[in-house]
Biotite code that builds the C-alpha atoms (Angstrom):
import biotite.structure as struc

atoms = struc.array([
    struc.Atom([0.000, 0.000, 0.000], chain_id="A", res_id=1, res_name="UNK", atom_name="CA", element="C"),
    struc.Atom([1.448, 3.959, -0.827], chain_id="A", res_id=2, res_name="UNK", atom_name="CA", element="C"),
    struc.Atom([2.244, 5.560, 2.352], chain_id="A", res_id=3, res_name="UNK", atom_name="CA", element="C"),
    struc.Atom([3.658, 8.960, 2.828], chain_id="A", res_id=4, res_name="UNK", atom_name="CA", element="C"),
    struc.Atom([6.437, 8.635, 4.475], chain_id="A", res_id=5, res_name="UNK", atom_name="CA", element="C"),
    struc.Atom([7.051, 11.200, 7.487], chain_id="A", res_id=6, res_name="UNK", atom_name="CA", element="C"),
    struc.Atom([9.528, 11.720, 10.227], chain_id="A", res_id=7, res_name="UNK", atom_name="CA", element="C"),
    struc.Atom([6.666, 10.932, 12.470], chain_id="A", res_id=8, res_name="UNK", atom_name="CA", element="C"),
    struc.Atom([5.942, 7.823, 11.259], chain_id="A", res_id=9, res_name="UNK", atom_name="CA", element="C"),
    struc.Atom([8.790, 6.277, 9.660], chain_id="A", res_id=10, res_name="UNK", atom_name="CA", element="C"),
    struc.Atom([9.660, 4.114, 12.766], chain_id="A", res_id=11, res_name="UNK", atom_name="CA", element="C"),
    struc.Atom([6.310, 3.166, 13.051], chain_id="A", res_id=12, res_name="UNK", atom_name="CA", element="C"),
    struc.Atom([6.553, 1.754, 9.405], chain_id="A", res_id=13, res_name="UNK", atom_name="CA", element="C"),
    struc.Atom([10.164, 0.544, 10.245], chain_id="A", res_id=14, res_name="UNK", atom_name="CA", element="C"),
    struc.Atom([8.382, -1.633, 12.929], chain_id="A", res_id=15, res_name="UNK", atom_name="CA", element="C"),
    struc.Atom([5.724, -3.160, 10.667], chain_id="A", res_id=16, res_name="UNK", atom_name="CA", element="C"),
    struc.Atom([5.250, -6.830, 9.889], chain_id="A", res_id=17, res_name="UNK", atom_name="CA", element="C"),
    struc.Atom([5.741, -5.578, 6.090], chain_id="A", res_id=18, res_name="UNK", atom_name="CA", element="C"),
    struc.Atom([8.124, -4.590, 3.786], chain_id="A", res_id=19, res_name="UNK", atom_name="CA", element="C"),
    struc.Atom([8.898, -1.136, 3.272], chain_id="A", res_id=20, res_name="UNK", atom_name="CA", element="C"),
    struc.Atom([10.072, -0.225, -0.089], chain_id="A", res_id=21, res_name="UNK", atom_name="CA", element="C"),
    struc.Atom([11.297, 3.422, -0.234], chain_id="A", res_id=22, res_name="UNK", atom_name="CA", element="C"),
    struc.Atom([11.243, 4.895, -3.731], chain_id="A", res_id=23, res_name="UNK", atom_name="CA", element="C"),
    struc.Atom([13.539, 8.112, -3.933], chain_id="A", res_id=24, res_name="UNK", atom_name="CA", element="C"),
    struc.Atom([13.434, 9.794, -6.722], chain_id="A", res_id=25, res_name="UNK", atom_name="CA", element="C"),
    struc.Atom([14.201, 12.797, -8.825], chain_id="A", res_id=26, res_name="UNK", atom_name="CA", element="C"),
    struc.Atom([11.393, 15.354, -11.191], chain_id="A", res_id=27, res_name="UNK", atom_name="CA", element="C"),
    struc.Atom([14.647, 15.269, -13.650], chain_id="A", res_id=28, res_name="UNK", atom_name="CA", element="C"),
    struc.Atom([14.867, 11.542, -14.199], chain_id="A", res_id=29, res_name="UNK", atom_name="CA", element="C"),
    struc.Atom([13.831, 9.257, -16.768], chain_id="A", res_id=30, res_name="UNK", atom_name="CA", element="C"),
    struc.Atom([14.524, 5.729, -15.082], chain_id="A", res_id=31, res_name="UNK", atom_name="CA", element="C"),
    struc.Atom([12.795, 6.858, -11.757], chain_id="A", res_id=32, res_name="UNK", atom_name="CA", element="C"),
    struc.Atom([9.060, 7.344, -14.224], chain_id="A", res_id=33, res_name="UNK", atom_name="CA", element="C"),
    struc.Atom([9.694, 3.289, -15.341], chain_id="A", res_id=34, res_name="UNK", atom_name="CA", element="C"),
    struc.Atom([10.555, 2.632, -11.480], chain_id="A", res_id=35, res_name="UNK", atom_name="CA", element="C"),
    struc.Atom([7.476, 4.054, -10.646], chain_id="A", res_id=36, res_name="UNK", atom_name="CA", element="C"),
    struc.Atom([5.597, 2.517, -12.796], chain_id="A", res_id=37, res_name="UNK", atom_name="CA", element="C"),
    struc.Atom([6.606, -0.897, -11.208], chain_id="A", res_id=38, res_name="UNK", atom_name="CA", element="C"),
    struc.Atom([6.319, -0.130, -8.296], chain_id="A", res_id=39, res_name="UNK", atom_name="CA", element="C"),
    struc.Atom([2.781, 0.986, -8.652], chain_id="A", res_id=40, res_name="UNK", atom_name="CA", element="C"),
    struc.Atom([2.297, -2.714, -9.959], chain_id="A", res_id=41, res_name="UNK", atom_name="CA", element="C"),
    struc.Atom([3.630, -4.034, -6.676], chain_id="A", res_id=42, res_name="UNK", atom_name="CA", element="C"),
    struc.Atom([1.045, -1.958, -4.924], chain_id="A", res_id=43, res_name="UNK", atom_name="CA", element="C"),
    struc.Atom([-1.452, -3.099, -7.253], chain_id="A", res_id=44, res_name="UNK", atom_name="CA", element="C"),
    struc.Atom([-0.795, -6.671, -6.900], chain_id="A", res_id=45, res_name="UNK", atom_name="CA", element="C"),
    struc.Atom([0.682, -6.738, -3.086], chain_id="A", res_id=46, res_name="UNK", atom_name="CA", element="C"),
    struc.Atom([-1.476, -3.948, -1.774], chain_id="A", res_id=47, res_name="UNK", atom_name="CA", element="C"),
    struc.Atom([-1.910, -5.254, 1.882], chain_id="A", res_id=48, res_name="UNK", atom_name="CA", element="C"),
    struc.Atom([1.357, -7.281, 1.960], chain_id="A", res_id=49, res_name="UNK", atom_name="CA", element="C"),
    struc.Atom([4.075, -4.336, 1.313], chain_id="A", res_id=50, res_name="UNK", atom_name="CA", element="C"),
    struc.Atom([4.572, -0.356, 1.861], chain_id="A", res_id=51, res_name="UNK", atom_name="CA", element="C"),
    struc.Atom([5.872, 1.869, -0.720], chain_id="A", res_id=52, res_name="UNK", atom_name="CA", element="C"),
    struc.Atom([6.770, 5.262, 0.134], chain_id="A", res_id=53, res_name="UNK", atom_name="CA", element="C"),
    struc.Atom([8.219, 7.731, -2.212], chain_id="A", res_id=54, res_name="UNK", atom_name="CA", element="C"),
    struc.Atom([10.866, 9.983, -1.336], chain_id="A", res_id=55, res_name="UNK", atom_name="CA", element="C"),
    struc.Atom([11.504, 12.702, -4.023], chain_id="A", res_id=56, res_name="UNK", atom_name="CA", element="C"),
    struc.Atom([15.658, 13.828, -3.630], chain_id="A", res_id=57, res_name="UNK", atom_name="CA", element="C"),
    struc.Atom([14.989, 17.523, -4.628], chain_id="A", res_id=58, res_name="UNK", atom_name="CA", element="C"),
    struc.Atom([12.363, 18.358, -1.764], chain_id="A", res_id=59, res_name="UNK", atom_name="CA", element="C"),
    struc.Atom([14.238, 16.246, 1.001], chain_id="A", res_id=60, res_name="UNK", atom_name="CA", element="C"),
    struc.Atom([17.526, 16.264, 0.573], chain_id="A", res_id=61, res_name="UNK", atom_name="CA", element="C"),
    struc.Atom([17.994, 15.141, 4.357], chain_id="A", res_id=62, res_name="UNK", atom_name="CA", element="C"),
    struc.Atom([16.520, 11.558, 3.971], chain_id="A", res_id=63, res_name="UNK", atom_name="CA", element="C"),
    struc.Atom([18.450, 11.646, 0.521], chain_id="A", res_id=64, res_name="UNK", atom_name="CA", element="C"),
    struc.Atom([21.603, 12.268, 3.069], chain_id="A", res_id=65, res_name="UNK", atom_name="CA", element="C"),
    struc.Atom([20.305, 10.491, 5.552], chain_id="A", res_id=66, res_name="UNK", atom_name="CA", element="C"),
    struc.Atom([20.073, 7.228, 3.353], chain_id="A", res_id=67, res_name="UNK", atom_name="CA", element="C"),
    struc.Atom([23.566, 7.604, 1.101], chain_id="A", res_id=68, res_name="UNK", atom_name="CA", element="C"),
    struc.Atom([20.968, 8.412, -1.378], chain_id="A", res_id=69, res_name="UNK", atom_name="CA", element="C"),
    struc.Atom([23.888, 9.216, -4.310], chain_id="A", res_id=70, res_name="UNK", atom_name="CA", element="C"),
    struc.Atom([21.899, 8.717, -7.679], chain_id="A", res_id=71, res_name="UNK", atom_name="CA", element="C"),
    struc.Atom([18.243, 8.104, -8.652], chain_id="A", res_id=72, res_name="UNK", atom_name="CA", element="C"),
    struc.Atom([16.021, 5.631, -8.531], chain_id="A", res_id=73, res_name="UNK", atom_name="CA", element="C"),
    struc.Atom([16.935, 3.950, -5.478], chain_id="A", res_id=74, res_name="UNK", atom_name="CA", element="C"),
    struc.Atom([14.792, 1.829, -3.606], chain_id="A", res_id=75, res_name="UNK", atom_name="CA", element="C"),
    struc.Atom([15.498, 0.759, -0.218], chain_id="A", res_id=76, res_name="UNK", atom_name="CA", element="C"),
    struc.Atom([13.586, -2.421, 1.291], chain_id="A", res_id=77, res_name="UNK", atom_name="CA", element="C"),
    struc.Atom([13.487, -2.532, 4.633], chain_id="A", res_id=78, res_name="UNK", atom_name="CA", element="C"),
    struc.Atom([11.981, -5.668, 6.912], chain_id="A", res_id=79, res_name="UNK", atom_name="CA", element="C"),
    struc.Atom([11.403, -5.529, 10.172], chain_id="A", res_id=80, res_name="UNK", atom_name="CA", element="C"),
    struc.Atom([13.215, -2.609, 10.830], chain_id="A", res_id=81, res_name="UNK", atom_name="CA", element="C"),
    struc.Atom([16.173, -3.741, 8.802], chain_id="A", res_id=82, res_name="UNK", atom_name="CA", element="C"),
    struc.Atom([17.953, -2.586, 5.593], chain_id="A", res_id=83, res_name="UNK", atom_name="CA", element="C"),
    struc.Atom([17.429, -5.821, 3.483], chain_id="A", res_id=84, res_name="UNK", atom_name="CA", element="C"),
    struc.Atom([17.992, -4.738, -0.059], chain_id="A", res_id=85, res_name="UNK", atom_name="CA", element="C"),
    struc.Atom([18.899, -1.312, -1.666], chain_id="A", res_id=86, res_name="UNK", atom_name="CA", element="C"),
    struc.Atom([18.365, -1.193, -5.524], chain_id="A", res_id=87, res_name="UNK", atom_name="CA", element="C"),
    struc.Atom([19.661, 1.685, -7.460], chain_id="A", res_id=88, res_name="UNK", atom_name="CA", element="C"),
    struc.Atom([18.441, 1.722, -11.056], chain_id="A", res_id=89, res_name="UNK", atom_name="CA", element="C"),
    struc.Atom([15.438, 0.204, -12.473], chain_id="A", res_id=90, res_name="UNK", atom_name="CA", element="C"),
    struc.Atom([14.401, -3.309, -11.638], chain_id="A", res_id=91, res_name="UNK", atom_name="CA", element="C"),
    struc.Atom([11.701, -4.849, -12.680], chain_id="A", res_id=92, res_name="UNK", atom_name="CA", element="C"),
    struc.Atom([8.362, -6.204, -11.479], chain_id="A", res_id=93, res_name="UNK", atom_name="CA", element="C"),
    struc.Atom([10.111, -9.529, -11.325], chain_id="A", res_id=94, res_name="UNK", atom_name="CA", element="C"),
    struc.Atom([13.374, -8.963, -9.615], chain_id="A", res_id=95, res_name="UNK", atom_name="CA", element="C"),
    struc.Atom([11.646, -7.030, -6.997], chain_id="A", res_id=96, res_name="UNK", atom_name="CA", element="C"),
    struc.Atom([8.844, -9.540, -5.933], chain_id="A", res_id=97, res_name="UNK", atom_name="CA", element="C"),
    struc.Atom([12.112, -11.811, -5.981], chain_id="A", res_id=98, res_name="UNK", atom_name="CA", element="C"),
    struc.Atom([13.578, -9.206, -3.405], chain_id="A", res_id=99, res_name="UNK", atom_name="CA", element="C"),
    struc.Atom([10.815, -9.121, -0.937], chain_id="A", res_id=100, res_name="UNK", atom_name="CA", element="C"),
    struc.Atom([9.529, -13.030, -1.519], chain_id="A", res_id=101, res_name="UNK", atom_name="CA", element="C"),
    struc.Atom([13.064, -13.769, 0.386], chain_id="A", res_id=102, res_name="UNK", atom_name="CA", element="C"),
    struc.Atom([11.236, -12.066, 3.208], chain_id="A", res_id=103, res_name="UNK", atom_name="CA", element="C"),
    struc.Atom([8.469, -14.890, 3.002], chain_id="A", res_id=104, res_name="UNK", atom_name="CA", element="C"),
    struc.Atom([5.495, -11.848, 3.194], chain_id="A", res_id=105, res_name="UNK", atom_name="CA", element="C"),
    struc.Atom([4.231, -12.494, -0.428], chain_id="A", res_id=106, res_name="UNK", atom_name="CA", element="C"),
    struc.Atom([1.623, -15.366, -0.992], chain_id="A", res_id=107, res_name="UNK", atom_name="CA", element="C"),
])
């Protein structure tokens, strides 16, 4: 499910039985509009079982800091309050559900 992420309640999401999938991003880029993309069909087809929050670079650069955010996309995927996977570039639909399946949260 999208989420907006917040300083508020990113630990709370940190602490959730699902995997959070942070999308940062950039207005600029080309690659992060086809990462998008599939990540809207993970929400589509994993709605309840995963959180995606995006995380655009230009209005935050503290979380882009923060995170060693150093080019665009990157997604971090975080379980259970750990860093489990951190994918810069596209990937697609596939490669990610391989990701997060590791994680045994997908049915």
């Amino acid at each position: 499910m999208k989420v907006t992420v917040t300083e508020k309640n990113f630990s709370d999401m940190l602490k959730s039985p699902q995997p959070l999938l942070l999308h940062f991003w950039s207005d600029f880029c080309g690659p992060c509009k086809v990462q998008s993309r599939v990540l809207e069909q993970i929400d589509e087809k994993y709605r309840d079982a995963v959180l995606i929050g995006d995380i655009n670079t230009q209005n935050h650069p503290d979380w882009t800091e923060a995170f060693g955010i150093r080019s665009t996309p990157t997604v971090l995927v975080f379980y259970k309050g750990n860093l489990s996977a951190r994918l810069t570039g596209v990937y697609s639909l596939t490669k990610i559900e391989e990701i997060i399946s590791k994680e045994e949260v997908l049915d």
